[in-house]
mmJSON file of the N, C-alpha and C atoms, coordinates in Angstrom:
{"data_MODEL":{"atom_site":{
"group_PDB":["ATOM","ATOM","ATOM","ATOM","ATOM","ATOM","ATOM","ATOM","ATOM","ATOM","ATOM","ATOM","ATOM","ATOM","ATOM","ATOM","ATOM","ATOM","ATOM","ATOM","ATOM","ATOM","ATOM","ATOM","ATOM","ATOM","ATOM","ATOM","ATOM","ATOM","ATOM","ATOM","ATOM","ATOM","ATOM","ATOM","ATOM","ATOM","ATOM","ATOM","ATOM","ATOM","ATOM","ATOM","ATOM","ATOM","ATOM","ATOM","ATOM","ATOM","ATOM","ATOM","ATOM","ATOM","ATOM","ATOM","ATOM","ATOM","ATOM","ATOM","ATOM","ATOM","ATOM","ATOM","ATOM","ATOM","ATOM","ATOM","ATOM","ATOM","ATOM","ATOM","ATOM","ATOM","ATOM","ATOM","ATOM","ATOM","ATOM","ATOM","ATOM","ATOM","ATOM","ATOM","ATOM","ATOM","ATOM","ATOM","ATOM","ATOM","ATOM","ATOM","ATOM","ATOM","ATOM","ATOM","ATOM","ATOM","ATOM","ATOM","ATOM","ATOM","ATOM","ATOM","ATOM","ATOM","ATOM","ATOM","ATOM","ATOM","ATOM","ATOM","ATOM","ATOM","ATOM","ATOM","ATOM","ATOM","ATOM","ATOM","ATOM","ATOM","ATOM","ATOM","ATOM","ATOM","ATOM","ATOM","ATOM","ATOM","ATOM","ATOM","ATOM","ATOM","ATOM","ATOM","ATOM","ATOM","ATOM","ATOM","ATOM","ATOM","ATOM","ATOM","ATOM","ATOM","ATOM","ATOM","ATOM","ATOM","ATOM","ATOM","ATOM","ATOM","ATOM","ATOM"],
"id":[1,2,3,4,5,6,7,8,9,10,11,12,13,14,15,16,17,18,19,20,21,22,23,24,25,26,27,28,29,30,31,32,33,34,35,36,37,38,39,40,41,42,43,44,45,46,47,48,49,50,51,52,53,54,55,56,57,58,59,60,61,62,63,64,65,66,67,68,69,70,71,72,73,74,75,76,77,78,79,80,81,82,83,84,85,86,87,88,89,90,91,92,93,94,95,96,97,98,99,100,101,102,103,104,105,106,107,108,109,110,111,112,113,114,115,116,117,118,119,120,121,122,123,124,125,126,127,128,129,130,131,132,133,134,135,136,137,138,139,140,141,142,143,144,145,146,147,148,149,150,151,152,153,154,155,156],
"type_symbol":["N","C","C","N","C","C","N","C","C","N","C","C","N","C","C","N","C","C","N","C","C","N","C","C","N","C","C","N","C","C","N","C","C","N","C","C","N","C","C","N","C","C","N","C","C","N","C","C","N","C","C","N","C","C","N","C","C","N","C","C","N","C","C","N","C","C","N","C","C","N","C","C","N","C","C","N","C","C","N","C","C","N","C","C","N","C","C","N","C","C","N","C","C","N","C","C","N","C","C","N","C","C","N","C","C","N","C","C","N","C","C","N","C","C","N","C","C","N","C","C","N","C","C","N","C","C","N","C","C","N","C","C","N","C","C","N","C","C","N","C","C","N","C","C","N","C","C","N","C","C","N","C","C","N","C","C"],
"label_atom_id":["N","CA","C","N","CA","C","N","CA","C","N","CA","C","N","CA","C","N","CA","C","N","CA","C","N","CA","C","N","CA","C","N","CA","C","N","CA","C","N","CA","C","N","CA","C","N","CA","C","N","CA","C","N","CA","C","N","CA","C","N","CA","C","N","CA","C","N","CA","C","N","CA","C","N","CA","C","N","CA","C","N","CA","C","N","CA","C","N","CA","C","N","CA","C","N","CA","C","N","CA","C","N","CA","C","N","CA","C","N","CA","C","N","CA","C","N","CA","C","N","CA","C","N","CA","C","N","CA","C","N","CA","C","N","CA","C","N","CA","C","N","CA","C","N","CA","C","N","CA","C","N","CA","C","N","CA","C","N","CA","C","N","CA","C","N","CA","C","N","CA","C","N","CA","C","N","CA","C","N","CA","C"],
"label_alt_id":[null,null,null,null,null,null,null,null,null,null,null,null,null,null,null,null,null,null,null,null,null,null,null,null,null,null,null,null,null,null,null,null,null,null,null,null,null,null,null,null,null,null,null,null,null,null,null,null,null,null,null,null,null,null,null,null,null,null,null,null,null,null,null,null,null,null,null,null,null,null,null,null,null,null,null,null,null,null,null,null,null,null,null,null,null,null,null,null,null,null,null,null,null,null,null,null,null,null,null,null,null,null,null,null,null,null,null,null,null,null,null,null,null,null,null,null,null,null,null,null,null,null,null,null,null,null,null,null,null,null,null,null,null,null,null,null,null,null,null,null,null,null,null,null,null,null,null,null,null,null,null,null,null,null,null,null],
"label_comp_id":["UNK","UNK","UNK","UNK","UNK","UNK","UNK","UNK","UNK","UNK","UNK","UNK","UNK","UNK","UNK","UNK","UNK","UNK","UNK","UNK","UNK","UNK","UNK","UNK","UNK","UNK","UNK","UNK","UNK","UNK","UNK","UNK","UNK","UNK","UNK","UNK","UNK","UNK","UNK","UNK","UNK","UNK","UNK","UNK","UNK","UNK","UNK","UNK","UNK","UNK","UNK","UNK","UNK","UNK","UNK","UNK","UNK","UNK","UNK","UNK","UNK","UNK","UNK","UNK","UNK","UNK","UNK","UNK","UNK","UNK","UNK","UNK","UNK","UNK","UNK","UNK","UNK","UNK","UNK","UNK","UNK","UNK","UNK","UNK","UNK","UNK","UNK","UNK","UNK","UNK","UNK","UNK","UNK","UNK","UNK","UNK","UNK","UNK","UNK","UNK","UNK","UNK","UNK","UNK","UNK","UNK","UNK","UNK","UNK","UNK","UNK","UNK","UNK","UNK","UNK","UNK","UNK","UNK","UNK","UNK","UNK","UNK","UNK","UNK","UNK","UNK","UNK","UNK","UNK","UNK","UNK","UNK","UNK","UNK","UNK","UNK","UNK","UNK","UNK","UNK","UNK","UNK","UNK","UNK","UNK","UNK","UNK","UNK","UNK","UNK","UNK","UNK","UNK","UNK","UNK","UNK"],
"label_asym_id":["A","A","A","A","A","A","A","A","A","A","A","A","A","A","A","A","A","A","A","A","A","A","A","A","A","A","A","A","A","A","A","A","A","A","A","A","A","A","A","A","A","A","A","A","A","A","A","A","A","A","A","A","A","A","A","A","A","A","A","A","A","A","A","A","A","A","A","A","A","A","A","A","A","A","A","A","A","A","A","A","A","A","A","A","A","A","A","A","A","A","A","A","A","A","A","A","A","A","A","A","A","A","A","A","A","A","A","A","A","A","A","A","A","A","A","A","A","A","A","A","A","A","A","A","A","A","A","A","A","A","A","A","A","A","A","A","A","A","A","A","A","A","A","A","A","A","A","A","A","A","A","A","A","A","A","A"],
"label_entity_id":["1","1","1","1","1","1","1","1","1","1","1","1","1","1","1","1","1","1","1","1","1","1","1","1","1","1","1","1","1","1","1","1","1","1","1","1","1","1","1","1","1","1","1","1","1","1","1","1","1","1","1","1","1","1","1","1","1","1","1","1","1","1","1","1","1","1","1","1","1","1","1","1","1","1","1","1","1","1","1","1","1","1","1","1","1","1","1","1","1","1","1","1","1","1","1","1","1","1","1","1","1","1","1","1","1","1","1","1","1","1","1","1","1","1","1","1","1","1","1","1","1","1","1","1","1","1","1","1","1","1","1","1","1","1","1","1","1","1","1","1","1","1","1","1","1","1","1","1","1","1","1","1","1","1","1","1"],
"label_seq_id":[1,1,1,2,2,2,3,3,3,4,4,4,5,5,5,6,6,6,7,7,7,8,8,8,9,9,9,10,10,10,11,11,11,12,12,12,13,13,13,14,14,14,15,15,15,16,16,16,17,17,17,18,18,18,19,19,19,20,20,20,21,21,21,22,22,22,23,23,23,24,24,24,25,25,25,26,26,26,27,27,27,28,28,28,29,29,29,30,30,30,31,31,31,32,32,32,33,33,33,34,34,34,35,35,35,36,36,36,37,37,37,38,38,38,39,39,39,40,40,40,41,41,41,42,42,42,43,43,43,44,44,44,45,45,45,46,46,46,47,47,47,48,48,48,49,49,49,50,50,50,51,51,51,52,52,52],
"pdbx_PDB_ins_code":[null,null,null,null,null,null,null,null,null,null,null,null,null,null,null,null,null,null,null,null,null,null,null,null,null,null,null,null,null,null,null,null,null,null,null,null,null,null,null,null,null,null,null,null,null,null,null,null,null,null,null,null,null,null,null,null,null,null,null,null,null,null,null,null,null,null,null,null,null,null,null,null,null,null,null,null,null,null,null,null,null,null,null,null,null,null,null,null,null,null,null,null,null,null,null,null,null,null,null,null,null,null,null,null,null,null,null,null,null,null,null,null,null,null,null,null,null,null,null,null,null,null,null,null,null,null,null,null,null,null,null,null,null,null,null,null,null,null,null,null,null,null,null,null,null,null,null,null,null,null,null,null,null,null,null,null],
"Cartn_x":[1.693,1.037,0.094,0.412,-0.389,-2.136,-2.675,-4.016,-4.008,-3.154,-2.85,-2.545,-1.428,-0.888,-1.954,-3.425,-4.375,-4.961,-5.592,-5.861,-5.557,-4.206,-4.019,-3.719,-3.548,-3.88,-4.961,-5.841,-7.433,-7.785,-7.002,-7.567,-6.523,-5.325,-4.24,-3.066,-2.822,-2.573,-0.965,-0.634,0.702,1.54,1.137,1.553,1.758,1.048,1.249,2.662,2.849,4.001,5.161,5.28,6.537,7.674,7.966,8.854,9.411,8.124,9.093,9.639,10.075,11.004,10.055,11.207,10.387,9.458,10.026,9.424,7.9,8.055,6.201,5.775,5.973,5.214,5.069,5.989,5.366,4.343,4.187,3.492,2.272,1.793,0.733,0.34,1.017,0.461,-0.274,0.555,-0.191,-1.422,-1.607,-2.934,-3.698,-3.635,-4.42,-4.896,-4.312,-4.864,-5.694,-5.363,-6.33,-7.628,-7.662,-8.965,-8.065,-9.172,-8.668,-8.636,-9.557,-9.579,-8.255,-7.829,-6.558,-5.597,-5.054,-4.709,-4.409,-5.525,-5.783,-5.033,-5.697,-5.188,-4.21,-3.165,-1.874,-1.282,-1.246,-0.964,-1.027,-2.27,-2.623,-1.526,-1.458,-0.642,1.152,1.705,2.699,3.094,1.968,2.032,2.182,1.713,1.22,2.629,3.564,4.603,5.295,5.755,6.717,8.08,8.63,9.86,10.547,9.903,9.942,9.975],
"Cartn_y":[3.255,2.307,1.466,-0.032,-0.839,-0.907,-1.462,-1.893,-2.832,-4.145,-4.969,-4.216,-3.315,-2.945,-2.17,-1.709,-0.867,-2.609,-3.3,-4.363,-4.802,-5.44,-5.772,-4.695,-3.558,-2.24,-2.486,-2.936,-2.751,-4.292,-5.17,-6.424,-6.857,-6.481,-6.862,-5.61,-4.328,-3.006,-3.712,-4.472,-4.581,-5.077,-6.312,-6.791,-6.135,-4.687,-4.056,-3.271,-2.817,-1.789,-2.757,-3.894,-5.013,-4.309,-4.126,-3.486,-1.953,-1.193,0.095,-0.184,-0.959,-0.863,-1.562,-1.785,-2.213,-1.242,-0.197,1.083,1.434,1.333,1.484,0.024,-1.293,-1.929,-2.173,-1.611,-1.796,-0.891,0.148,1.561,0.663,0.497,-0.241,-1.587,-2.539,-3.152,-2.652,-1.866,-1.52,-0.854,0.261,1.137,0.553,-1.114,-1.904,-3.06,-2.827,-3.724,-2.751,-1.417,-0.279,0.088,-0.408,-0.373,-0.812,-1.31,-1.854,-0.349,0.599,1.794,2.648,3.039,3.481,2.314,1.601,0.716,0.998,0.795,1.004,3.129,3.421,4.913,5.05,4.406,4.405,4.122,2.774,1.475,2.48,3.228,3.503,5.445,5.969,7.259,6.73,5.53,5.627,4.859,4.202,3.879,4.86,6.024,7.077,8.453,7.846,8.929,8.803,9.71,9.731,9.658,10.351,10.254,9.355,7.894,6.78,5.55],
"Cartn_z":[-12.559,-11.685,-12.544,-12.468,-13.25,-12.224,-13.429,-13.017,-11.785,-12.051,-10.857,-9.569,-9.721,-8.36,-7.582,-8.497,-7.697,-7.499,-7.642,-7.213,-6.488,-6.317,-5.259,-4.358,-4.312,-2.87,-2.237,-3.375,-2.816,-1.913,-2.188,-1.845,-0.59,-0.865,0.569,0.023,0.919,1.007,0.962,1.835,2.229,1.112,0.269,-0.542,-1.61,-1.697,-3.146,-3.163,-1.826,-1.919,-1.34,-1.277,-0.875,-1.683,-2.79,-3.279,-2.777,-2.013,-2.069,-0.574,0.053,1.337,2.65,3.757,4.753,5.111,5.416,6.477,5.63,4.301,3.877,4.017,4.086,4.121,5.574,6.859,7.813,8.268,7.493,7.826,7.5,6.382,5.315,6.362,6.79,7.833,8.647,9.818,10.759,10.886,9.703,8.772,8.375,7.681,7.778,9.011,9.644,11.591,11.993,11.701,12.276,11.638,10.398,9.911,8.166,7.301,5.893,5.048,5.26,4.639,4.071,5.574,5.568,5.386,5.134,4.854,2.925,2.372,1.023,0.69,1.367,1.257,0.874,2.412,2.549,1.452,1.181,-0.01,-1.729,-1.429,-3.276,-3.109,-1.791,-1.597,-1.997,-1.272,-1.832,-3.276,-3.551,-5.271,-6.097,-5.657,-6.746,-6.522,-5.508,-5.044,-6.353,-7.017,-8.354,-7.619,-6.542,-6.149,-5.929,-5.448,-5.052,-6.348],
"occupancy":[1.0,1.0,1.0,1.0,1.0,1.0,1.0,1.0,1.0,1.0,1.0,1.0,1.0,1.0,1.0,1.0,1.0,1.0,1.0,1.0,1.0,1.0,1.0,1.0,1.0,1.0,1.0,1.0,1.0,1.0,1.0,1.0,1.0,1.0,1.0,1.0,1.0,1.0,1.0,1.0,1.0,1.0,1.0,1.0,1.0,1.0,1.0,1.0,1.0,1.0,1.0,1.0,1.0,1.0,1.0,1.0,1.0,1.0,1.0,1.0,1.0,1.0,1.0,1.0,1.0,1.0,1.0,1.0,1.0,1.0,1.0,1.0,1.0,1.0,1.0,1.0,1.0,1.0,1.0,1.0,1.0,1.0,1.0,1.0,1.0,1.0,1.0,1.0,1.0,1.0,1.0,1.0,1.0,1.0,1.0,1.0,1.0,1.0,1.0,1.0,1.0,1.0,1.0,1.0,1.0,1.0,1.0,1.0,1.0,1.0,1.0,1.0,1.0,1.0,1.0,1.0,1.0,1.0,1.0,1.0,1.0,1.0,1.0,1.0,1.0,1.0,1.0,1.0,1.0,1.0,1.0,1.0,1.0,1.0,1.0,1.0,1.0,1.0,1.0,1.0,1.0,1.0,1.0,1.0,1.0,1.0,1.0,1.0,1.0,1.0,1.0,1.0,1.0,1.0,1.0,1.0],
"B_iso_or_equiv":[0.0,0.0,0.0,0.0,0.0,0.0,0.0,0.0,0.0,0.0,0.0,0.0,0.0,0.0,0.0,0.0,0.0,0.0,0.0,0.0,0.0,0.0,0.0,0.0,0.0,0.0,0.0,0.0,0.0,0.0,0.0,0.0,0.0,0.0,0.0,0.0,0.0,0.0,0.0,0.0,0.0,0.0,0.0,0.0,0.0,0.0,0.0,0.0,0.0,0.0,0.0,0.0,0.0,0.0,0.0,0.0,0.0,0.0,0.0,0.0,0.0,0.0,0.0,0.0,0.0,0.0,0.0,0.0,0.0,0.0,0.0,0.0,0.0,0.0,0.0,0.0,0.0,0.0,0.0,0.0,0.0,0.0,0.0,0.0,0.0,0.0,0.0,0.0,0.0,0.0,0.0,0.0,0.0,0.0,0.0,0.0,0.0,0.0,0.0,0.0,0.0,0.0,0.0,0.0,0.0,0.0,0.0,0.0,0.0,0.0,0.0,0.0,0.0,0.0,0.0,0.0,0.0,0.0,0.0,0.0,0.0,0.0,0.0,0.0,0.0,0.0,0.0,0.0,0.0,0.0,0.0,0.0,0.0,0.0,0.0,0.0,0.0,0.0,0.0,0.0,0.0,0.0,0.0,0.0,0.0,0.0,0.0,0.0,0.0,0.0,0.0,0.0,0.0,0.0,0.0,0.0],
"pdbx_formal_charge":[null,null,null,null,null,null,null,null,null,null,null,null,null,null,null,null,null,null,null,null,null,null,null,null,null,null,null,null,null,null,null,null,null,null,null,null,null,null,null,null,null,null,null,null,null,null,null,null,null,null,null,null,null,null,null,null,null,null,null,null,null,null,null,null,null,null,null,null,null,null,null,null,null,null,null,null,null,null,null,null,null,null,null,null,null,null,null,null,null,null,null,null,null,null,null,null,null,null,null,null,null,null,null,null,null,null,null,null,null,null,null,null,null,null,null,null,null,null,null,null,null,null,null,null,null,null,null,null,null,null,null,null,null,null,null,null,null,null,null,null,null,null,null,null,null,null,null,null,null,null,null,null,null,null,null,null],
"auth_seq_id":[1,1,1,2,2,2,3,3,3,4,4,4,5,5,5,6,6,6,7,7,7,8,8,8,9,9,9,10,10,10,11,11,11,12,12,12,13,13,13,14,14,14,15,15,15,16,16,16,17,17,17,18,18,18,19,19,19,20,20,20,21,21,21,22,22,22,23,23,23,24,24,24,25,25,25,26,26,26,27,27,27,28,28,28,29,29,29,30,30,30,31,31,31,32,32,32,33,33,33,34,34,34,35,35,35,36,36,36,37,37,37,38,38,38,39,39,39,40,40,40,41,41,41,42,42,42,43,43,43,44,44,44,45,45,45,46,46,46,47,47,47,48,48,48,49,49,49,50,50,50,51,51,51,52,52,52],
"auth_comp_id":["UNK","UNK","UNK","UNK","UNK","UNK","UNK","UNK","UNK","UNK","UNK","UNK","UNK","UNK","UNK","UNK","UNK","UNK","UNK","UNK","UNK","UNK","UNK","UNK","UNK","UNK","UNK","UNK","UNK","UNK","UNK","UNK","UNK","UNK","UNK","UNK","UNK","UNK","UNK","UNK","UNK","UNK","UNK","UNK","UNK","UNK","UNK","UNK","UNK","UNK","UNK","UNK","UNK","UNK","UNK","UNK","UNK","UNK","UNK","UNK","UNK","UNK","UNK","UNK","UNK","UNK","UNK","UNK","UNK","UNK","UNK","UNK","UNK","UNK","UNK","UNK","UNK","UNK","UNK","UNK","UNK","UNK","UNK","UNK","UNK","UNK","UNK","UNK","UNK","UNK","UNK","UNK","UNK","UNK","UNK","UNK","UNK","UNK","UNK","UNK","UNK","UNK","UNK","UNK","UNK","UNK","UNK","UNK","UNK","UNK","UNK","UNK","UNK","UNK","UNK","UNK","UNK","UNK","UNK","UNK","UNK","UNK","UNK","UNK","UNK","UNK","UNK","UNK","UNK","UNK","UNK","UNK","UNK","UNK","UNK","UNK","UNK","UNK","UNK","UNK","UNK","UNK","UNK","UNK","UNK","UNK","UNK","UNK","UNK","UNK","UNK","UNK","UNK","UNK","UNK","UNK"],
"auth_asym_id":["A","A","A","A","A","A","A","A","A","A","A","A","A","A","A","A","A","A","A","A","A","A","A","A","A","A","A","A","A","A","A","A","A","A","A","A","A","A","A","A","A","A","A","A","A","A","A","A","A","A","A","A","A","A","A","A","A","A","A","A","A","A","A","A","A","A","A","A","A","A","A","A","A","A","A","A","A","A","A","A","A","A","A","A","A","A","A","A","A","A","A","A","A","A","A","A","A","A","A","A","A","A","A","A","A","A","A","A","A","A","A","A","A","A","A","A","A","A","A","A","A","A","A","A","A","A","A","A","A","A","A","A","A","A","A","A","A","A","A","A","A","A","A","A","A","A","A","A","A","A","A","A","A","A","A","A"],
"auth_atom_id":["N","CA","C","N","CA","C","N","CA","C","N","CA","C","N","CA","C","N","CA","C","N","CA","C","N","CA","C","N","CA","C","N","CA","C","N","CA","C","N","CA","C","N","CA","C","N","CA","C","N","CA","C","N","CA","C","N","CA","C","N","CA","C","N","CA","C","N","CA","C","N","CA","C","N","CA","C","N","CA","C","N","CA","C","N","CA","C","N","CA","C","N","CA","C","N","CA","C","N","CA","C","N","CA","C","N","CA","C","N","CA","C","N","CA","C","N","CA","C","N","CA","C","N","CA","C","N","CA","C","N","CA","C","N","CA","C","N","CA","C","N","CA","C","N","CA","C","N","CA","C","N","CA","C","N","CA","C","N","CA","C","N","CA","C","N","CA","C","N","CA","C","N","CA","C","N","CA","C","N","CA","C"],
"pdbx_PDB_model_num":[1,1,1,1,1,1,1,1,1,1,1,1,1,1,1,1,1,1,1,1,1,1,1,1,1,1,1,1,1,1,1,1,1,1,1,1,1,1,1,1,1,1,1,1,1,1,1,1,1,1,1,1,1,1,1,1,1,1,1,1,1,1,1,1,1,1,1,1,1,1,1,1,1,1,1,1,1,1,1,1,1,1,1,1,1,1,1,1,1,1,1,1,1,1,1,1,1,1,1,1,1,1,1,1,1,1,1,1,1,1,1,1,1,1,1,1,1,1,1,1,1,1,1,1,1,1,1,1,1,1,1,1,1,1,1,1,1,1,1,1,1,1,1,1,1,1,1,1,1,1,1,1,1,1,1,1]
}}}
């Protein structure tokens, strides 16, 4: 995980994980409408998935 991709997690959640599929970046949307926190959580949890 680059430096950028924690950057942009931290600054717009959705845009960081655009690459790993719809179903996480719609997860990562909605986690961020519900508050920006989880949002970032979400965003920096499936950056950091090795399986993926």
């Amino acid at each position: 995980m680059s430096i950028w991709r924690v950057l942009l997690s931290i600054l717009f959640p959705p845009l960081a994980v655009l690459d790993k599929g719809c179903g996480s970046v719609v997860i990562v949307f909605l986690l961020t409408l519900c508050g920006w926190i989880p949002g970032v959580i979400a965003a920096l949890v499936i950056l950091n998935n090795p399986n993926r």
